[in-house]
Structures are given as structure tokens and as C-alpha cells.
C-alpha positions as CSV (number, residue, x, y, z in Angstrom):
1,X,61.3,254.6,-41.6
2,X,58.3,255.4,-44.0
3,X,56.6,253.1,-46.2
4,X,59.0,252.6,-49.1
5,X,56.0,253.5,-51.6
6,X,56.1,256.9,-50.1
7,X,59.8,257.1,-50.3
8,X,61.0,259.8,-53.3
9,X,64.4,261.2,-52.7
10,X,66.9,258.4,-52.5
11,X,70.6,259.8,-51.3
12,X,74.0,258.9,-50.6
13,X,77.0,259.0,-48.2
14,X,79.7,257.6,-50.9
15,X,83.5,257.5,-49.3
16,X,84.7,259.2,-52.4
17,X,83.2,262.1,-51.8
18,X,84.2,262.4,-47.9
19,X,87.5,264.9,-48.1
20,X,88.1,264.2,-44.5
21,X,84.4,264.6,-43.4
22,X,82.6,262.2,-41.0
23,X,80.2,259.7,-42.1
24,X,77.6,260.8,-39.5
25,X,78.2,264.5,-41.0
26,X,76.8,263.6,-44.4
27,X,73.9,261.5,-42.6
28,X,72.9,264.2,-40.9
29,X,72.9,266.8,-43.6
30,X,71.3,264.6,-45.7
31,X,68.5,264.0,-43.0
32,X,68.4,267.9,-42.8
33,X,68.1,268.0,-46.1
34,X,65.1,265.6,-46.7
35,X,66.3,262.6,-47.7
36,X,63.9,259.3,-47.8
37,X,66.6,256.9,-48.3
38,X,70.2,256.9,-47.6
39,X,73.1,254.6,-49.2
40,X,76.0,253.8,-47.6
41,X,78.9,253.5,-50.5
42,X,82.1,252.3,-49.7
43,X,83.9,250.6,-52.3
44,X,87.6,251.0,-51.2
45,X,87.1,250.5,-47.4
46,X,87.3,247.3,-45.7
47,X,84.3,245.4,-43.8
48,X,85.3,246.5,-40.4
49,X,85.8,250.4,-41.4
50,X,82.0,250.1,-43.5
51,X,80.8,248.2,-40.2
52,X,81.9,251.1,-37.8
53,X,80.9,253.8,-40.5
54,X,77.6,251.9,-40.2
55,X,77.0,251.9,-36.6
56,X,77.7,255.8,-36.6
57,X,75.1,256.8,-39.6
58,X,72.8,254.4,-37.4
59,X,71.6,256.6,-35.0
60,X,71.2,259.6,-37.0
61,X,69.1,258.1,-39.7
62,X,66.4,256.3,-36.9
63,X,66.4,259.9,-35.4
64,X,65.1,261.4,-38.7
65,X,63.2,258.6,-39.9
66,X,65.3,257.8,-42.6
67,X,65.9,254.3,-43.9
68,X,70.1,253.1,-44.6
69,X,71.0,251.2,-47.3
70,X,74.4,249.4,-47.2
71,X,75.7,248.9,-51.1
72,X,77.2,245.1,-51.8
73,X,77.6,243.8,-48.1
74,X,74.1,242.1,-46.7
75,X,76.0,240.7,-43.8
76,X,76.8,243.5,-42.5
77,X,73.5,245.5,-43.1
78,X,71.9,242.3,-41.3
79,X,74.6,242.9,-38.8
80,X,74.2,246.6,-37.8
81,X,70.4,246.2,-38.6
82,X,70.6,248.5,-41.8
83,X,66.8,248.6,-43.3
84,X,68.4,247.7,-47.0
85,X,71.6,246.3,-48.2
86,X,71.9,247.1,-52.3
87,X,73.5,244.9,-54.7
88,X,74.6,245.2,-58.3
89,X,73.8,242.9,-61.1
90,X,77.4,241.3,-60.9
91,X,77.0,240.9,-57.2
92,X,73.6,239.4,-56.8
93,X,73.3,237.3,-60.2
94,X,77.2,236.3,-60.7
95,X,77.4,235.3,-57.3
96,X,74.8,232.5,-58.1
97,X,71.5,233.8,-55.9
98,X,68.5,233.9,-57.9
99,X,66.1,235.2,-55.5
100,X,66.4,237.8,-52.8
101,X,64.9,235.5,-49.9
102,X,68.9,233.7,-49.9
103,X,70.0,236.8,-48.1
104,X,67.5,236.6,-45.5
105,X,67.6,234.9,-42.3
106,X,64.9,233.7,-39.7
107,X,65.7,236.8,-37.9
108,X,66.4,239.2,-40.3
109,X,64.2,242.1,-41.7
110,X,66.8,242.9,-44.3
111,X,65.2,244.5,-47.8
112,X,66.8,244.5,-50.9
113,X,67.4,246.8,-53.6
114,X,68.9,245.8,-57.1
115,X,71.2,247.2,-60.0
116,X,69.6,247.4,-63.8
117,X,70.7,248.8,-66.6
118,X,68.5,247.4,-69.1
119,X,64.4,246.3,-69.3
120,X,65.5,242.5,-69.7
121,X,67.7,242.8,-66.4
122,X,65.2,244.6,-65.1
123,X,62.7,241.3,-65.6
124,X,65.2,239.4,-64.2
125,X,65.3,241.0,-60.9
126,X,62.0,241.5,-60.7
127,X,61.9,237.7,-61.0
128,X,64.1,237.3,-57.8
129,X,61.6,239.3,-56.0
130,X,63.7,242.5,-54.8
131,X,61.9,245.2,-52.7
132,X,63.1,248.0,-55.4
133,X,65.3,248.3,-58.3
134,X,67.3,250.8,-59.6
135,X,67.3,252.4,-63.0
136,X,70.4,253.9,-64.5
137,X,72.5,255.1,-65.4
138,X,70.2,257.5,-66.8
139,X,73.0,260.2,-68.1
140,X,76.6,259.6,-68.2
141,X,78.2,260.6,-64.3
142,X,81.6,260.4,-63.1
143,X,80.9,258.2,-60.4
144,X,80.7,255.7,-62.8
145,X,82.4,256.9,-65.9
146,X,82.7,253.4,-67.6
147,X,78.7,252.5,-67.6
148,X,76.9,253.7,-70.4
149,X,74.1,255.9,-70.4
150,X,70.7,254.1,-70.6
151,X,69.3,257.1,-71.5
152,X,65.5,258.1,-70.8
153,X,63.7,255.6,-73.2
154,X,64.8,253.1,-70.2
155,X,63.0,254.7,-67.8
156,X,60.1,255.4,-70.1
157,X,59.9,251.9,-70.3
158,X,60.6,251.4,-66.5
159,X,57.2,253.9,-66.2
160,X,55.0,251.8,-68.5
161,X,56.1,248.1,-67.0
162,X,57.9,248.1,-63.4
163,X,55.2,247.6,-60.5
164,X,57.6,248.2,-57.7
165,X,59.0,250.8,-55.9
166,X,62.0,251.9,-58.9
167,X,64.9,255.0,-58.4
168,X,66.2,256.8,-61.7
169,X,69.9,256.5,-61.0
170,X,72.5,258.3,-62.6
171,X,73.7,261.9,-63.4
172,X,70.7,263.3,-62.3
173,X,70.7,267.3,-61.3
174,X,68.5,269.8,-60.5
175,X,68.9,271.4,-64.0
176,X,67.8,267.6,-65.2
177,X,65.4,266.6,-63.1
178,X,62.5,267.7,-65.0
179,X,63.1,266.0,-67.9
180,X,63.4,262.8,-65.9
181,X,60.4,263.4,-64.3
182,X,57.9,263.8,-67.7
183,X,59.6,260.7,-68.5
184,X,58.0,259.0,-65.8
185,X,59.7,258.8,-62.7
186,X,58.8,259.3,-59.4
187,X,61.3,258.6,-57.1
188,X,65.4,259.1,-57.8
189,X,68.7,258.6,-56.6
190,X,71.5,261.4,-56.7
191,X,75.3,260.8,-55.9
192,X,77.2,264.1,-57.1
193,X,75.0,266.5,-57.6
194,X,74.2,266.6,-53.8
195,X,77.5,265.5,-52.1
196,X,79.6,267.5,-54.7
197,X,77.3,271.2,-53.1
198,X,79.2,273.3,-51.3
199,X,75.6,273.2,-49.0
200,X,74.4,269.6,-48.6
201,X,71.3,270.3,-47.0
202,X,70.3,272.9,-49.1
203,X,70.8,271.4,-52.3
204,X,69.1,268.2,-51.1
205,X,66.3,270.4,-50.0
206,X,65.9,271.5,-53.7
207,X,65.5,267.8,-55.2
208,X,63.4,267.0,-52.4
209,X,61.1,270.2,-52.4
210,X,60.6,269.2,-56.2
211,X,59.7,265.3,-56.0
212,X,56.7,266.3,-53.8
């Protein structure tokens, strides 16, 4: 995959969004589409079904170049050999690991990406060394309609203090995007907006086209 520094458009194969449709469908549209990054999301599946859904984005993302992300399961990301496995604050912090090097083993590659919803968690994973962190949710979304909004002043301040490769996260559309942008981001992630498009590809296109 390309350098993470030069990644921009962060995407997402989330299972509540399939309808029926293949994992490896979305992969590939999303590749089509332009997609840096790629998340597999899962929450109601079991291990072994994320595990097989896994090994079938696999060989579509290497094709294109893309790098997959597995969300809350690093065994199985170091498993299939998944480039990133994601974790949220609750599942990196509350589960008692205080820096990201505990998921790695001697043999294992695996990057990590953490959850933040506000600038002091923010300093705290920053602290444990992650290879990216998230930012969000900027706007209020469906896909997470109990978080609340952290609203752009968070990623002003994101702008102004993070270092690292960061994603704005979180109700994030084309009709949006601008505005998240002249606050200072660079790089995004986008659930709904894209999977929700009656045309994958071509909506992905569109965020993509305008991150360059």
C-alpha cells in the first residue's frame, strides 16, 4: 500500500450496510472508486465470519494497492495479515494496553489506528504511540447515533497540535466536505455517505477527486 502520509480518503466495508452484497463487492468498488484506506466493520458477526470476510477483501485490496483495516480484532488482522487493525477508546484503553507495541508480535507488521473524541484523549493515544488516530465524530451520523458531535473546533485543534497521520470521522458528505477541509483536515473517513450511494464507485470518486 502507499505510505500512510500520502493516504487521504479513508473508506469502509461496514456489514450494516451490506443488503445481501458481498464483502469483496464493496472492496472492489471502493478500490474503483479511489480509496486509500479501507475498514473492515463488523460489529454483529462472529470472528470466524469477519476472518473469512477478511481473507476475501484480501486479494482485492493488494491488487489496487489499498491498505485493510480490521475494526476491534488485532488477532485476526495479524492473522489474515490485514495492514491495520483499528481500535476504539473502550477497546484499547479499558482493556488495560497502554501502548500500541502490546499488540505486536515478533512477526507481526500490524499498524494501529485509534478512536478520539476529544483533544485530551487524543494526547492519550498519541502517548501509546498509534500509527494514526481518528477524529470524530465530527457531525452527528446514524451510524453512531448515540456519540455526540465533536464538532469542527476538535479538528481545528486536531490541525494546530496532532503530528501524525489523523482521519476527520463522522457524518462527513460531499455537501460537507469543504467546510471540514478549511478547518484543517487533510485526510477523512466516510461510512454512509459512500456505502449508502446508489453508485459506490462514483460517489467515492467525488471525495477522492476533491482531497487531492
Amino acid at each position: 500500500m502507499k505510505p500512510l502520509a500520502d493516504c487521504r480518503l479513508y473508506a469502509f466495508i461496514d456489514t450494516a450496510y451490506f443488503h445481501g452484497r458481498p464483502a469483496e463487492v464493496f472492496a472492489q468498488q471502493l478500490c474503483d472508486g479511489g480509496a486509500d484506506l479501507i475498514q473492515l466493520r463488523a460489529k454483529k458477526s462472529s470472528p470466524d465470519e469477519i476472518r473469512r470476510m477478511a481473507e476475501a477483501i484480501l486479494p482485492v485490496t493488494r491488487r489496487a494497492n489499498v491498505g485493510l483495516i480490521i475494526n476491534d480484532h488485532p488477532d485476526i488482522a495479524r492473522e489474515t495479515g490485514a495492514d491495520f487493525c483499528h481500535l476504539g477508546q473502550e477497546d484499547f484503553f479499558d482493556a488495560g494496553h497502554k501502548h500500541v507495541s502490546e499488540l505486536r508480535t515478533p512477526n507481526s507488521e500490524l499498524r494501529i489506528g485509534l478512536s478520539t473524541h476529544t483533544p485530551e484523549q487524543a494526547q492519550r493515544a498519541l502517548a501509546a504511540g498509534p500509527d494514526y488516530i481518528a477524529i470524530g465524530p465530527v457531525y452527528s451520523t446514524r451510524t453512531k447515533p448515540m456519540a455526540k458531535p465533536v464538532t469542527l473546533e476538535y479538528v481545528r485543534w486536531a490541525a494546530a497540535n496532532v503530528t501524525i497521520p489523523w482521519f476527520a470521522i463522522g457524518g462527513i458528505t460531499l455537501q460537507r466536505l469543504d467546510e471540514v477541509l478549511a478547518a484543517g483536515a487533510t485526510r477523512i473517513c466516510v461510512v454512509s455517505a459512500i456505502l449508502n450511494a446508489s453508485d459506490v464507485t462514483k460517489i467515492c470518486a467525488k471525495f477522492r477527486h476533491r482531497l487531492i
